[in-house]
C-alpha positions in Angstrom: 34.5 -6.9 -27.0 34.7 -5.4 -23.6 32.5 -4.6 -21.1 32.2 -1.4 -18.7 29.9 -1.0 -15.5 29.5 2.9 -14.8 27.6 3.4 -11.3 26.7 6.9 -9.6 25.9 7.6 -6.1 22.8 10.1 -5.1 22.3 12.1 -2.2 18.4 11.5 -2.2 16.5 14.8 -0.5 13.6 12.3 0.5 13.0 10.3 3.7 11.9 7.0 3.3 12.1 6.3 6.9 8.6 5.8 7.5 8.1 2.8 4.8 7.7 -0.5 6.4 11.3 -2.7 5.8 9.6 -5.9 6.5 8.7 -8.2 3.4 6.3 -9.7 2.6 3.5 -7.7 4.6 1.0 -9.4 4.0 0.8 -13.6 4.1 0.7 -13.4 -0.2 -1.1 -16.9 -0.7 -4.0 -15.8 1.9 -4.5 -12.4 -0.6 -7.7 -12.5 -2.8 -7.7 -12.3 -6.5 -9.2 -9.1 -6.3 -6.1 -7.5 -4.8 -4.5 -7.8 -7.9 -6.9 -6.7 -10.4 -8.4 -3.2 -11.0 -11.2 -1.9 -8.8 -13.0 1.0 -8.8 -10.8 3.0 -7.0 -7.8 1.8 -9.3 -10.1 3.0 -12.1 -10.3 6.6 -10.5 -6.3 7.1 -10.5 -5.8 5.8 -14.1 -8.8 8.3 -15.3 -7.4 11.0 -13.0 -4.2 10.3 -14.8 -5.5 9.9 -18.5 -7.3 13.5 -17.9 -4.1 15.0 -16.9 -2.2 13.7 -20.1 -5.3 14.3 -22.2 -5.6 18.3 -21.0 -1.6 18.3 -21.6 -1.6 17.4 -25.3 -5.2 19.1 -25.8 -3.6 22.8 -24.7 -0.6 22.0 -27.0 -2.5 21.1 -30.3 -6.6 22.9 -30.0 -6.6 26.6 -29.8 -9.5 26.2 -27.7 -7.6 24.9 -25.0 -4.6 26.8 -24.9 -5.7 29.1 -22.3 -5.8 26.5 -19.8 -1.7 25.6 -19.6 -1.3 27.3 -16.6 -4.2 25.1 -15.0 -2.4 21.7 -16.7 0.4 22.7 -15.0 -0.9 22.6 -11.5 -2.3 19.7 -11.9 0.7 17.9 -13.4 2.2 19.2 -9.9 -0.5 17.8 -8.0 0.8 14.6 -9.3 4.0 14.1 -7.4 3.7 12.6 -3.8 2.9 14.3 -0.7 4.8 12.3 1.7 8.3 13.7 0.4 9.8 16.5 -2.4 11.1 15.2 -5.5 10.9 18.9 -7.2 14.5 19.7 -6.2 17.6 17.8 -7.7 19.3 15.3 -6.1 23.2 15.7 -5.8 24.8 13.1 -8.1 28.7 11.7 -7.8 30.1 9.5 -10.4 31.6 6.3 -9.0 35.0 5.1 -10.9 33.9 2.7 -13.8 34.7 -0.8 -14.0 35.6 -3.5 -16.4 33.3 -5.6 -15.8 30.7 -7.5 -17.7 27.1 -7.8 -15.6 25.8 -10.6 -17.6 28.4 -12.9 -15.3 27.5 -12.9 -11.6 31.0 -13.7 -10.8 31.9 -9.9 -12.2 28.2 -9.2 -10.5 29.7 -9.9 -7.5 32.8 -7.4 -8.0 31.1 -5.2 -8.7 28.8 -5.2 -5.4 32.4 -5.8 -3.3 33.2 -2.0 -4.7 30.2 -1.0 -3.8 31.0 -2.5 -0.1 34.5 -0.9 -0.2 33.5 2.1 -1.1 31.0 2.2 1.9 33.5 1.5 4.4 35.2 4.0 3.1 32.8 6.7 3.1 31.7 6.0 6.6 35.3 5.8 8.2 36.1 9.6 6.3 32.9 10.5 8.0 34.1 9.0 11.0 30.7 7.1 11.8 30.6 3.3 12.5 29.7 0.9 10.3 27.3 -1.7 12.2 25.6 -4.4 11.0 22.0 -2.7 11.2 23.5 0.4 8.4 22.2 -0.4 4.4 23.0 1.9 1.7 20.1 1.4 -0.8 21.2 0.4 -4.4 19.4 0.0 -7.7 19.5 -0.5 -11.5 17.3 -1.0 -14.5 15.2 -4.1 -14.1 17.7 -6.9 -15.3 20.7 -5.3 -13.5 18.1 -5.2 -10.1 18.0 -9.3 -10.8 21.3 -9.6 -10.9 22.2 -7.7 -8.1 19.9 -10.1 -6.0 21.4 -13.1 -7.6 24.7 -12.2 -6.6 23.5 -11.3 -3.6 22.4 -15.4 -2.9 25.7 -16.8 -4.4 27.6 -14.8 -1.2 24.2 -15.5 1.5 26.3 -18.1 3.2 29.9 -15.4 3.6 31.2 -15.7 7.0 31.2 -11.4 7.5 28.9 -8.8 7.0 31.0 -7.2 3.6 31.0 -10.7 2.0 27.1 -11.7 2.1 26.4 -7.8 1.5 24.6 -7.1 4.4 24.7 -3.2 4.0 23.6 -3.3 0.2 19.8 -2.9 0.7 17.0 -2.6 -0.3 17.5 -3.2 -4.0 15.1 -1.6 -6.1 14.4 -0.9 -9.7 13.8 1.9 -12.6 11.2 0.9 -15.0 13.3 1.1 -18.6 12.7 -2.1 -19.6 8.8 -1.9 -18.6 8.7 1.1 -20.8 10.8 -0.7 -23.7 8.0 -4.1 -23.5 5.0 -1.3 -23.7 5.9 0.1 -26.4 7.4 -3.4 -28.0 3.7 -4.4 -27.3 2.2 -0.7 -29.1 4.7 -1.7 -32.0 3.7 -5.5 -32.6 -0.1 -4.3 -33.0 0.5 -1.3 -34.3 3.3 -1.7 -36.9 2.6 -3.5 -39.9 4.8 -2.5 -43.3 2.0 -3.6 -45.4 -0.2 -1.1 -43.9 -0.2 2.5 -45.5 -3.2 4.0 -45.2 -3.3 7.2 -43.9 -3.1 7.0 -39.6 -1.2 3.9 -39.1 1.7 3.9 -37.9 3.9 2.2 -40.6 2.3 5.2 -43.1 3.0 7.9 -39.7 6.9 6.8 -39.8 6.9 6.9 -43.9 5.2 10.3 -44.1 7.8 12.1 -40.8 10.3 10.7 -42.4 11.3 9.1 -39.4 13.5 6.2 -41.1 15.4 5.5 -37.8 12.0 4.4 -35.9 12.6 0.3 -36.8 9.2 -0.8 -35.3 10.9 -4.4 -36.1 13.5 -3.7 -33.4 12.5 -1.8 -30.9 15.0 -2.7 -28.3 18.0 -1.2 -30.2 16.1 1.8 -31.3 14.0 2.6 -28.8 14.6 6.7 -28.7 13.6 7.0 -32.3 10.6 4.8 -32.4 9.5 6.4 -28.8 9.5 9.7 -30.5 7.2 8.2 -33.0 4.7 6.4 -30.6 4.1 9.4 -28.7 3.5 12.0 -32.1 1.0 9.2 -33.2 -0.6 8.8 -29.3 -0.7 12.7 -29.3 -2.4 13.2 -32.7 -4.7 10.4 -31.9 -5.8 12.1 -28.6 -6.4 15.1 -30.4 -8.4 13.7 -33.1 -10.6 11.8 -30.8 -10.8 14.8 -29.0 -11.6 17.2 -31.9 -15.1 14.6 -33.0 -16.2 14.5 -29.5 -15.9 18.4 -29.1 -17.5 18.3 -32.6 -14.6 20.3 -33.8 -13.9 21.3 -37.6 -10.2 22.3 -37.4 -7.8 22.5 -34.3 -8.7 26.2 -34.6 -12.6 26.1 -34.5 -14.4 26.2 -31.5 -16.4 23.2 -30.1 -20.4 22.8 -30.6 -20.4 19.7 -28.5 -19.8 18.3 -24.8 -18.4 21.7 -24.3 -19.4 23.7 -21.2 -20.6 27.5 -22.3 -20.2 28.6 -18.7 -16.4 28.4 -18.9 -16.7 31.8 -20.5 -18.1 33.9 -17.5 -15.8 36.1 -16.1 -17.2 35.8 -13.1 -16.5 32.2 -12.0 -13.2 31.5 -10.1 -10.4 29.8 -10.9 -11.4 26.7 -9.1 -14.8 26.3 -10.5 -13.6 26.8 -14.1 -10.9 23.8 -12.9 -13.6 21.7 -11.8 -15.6 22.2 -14.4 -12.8 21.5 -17.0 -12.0 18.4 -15.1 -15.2 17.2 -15.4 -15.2 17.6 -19.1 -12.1 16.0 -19.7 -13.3 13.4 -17.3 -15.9 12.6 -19.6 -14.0 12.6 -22.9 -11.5 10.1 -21.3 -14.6 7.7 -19.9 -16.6 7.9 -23.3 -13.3 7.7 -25.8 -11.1 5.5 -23.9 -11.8 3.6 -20.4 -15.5 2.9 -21.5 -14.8 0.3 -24.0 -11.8 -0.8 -21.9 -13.5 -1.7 -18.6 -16.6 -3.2 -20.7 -14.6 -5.5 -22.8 -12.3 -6.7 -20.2 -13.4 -6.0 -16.6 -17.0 -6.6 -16.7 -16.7 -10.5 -16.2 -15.1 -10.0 -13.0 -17.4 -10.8 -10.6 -18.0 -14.1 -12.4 -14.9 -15.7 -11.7 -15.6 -17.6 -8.3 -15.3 -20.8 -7.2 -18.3 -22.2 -9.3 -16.5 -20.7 -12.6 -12.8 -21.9 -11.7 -10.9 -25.2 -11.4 -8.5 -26.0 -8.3 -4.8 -26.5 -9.4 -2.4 -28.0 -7.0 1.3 -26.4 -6.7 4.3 -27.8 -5.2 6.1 -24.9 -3.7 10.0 -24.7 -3.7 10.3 -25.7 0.4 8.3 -28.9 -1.0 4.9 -27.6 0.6 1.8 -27.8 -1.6 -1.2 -25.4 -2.1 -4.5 -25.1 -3.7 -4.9 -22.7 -6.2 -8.4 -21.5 -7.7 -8.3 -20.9 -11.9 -11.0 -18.9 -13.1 -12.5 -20.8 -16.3 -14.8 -19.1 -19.5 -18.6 -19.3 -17.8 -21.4 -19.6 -20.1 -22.4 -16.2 -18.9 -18.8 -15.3 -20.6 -19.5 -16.6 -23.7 -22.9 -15.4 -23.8 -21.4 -12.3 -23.1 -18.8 -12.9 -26.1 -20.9 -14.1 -28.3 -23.3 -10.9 -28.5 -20.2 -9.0 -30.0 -20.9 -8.2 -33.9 -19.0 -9.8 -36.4 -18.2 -7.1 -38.6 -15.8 -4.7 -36.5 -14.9 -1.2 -38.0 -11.8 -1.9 -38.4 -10.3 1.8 -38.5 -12.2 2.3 -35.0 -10.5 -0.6 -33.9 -7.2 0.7 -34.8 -7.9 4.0 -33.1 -9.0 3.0 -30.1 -6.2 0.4 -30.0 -4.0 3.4 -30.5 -5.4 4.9 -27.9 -5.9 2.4 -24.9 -2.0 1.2 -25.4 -0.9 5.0 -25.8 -2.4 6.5 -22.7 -0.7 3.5 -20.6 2.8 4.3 -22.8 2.2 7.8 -21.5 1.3 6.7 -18.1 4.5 5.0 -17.1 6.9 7.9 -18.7 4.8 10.3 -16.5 4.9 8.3 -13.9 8.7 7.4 -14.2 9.2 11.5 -14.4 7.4 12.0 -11.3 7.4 8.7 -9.1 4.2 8.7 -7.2 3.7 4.8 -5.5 -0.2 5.3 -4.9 -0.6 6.5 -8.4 1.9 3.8 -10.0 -0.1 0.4 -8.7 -3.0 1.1 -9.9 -1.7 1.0 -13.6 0.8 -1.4 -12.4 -2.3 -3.6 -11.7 -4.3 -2.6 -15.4 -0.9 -3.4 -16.9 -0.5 -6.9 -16.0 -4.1 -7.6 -17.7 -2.7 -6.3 -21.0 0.7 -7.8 -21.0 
């Protein structure tokens, strides 16, 4: 079987000048536990972004909200990052494709010497030097990103500059293969074939028709059962929507947690917008982050040094630190223990369906329109679920 290796080169309209180039930035062993867990602020992106997805689906499905789109819209906008424009397209050139296979890191490193030949190239046609203090940022998926770096190692010790690929930096990646281990994770819940009552998603795939959505393997058909994930998510929101609207039909008009003052004329644009936020702001707490934050976050503040264990770890340089593992407190397990036995099980399901889909949705928005400040927040919610 042979392999190819097709790369592109992109004029990027941004400036990332300004971002520091100096890893890491902080001491990482001298950072609190805390950095890397969801705070309240954290919490206030995720909702921001779960009201946004929640009023895009809600304008597309319940009559009710269909006059808002224009107002979804802007604030879909508001999402993308003030610090440079990613609205306009970037200029894209193909690159010639090679035969070469990037599970080797001997073809790896071929492939990275084009890269450094095509460099020189471009900066002798432009007739600009190329010094030892010029990078030309590169990038893959997540697994090629690794690889990159790898080959990057094997050549640290060149004796020039175009061997040790000096000028190939910073390498960064695009988050497919998050996106694929989400929904692997929504499917492995979600997906069971001897499940077929009406809502799950084995019975969802059976009555669309959707025979090419193999929840078994999602790697190799991730398109088809993506499409399916996200009809589920969205009919899920709107349900969930619909009962705490108190809703009949997605025609009727709500006669609960509604505001009635969304129907005088004589408000503005922005008070009907933060009014409607507010409302959607409270669907997304009560339906969604309410449960989530109480079942897994609330313990936090328990895990100190009387509730944790000190581990010792030898470090690769041979130097040794202390490492503090929070342990199950009795306050936990109190905690735990005051849970009822007898789950609703259909309620579980939904609002499984529900805390998995809005992250799904998160990281497709947030792969559409790249915002950093918005991204680690969930990055940080996202490493408690996985």
């Amino acid at each position: 079987m042979e392999h190819w290796f097709a790369s592109a080169a992109i004029i990027q309209n941004g400036d990332f000048s300004t971002l520091h180039d100096i890893a890491p930035q902080q001491p990482l062993m001298q950072l609190p536990v805390d950095v890397f867990l969801p705070q309240q602020q954290d919490w206030d992106v995720i909702r921001n972004e779960y009201t946004v997805l929640t009023l895009k689906v809600l304008t597309k499905f319940l009559k009710v909200f269909q006059g808002f789109k224009a107002m979804a819209k802007s604030l879909t906008e508001e999402l993308r990052p003030v610090s440079h424009d990613i609205s306009t397209v970037h200029k894209i050139i193909p690159l010639p494709v090679l035969a070469k296979n990037e599970q080797k890191y001997s073809e790896v490193i071929d492939i990275l010497d084009s890269y450094e030949n095509h460099i020189a190239e471009i900066f002798n046609s432009a007739g600009k030097p190329l010094t030892s203090n010029s990078r030309v940022h590169i990038g893959g998926d997540q697994l090629t990103r690794k690889r990159f770096s790898g080959a990057k190692r094997l050549r640290s010790c060149a004796t020039n500059e175009n061997e040790t690929f000096s000028h190939l930096s910073p390498i960064t990646f695009e988050m497919f293969h998050l996106q694929m281990t989400v929904l692997a994770v929504f499917y492995k819940l979600l997906y069971k074939k001897d499940s077929i009552e009406p809502g799950t998603l084995y019975a969802e795939k059976i009555k669309l028709s959707r025979s090419d959505a193999n929840g078994d393997d999602v790697k190799n058909h991730y398109d088809h059962c993506k499409e399916l994930a996200v009809s589920l998510i969205d009919a899920y929101i709107t349900s969930a929507a619909m009962h705490y609207f108190g809703m009949v039909s997605p025609e009727s008009e709500p006669t609960l947690n509604f505001p009635t003052e969304m129907d005088n004329t004589c408000m503005t644009d922005l008070e009907k917008k933060e009014i409607l936020l507010k409302t959607i702001n409270d669907f997304v707490d009560k339906m969604v982050l309410q449960k989530v934050i109480m079942e897994k976050f609330t313990n936090q503040s328990t895990c100190n040094e009387n509730s944790s264990i000190p581990i010792t770890v030898c470090l690769p340089d041979g130097s040794k630190i202390n490492l503090l593992v929070p342990v199950v407190t009795s306050q936990m397990k109190s905690t735990h223990a005051a849970c009822p036995l007898d789950l609703d099980a259909v309620k579980e399901y939904g609002s499984c369906v529900l805390e998995l889909g809005f992250l799904y949705k998160s990281i497709l928005q947030n792969v559409k329109i790249p915002n950093r400040d918005r991204f680690i927040p969930i990055m940080k919610y996202l490493m408690c679920v996985l």
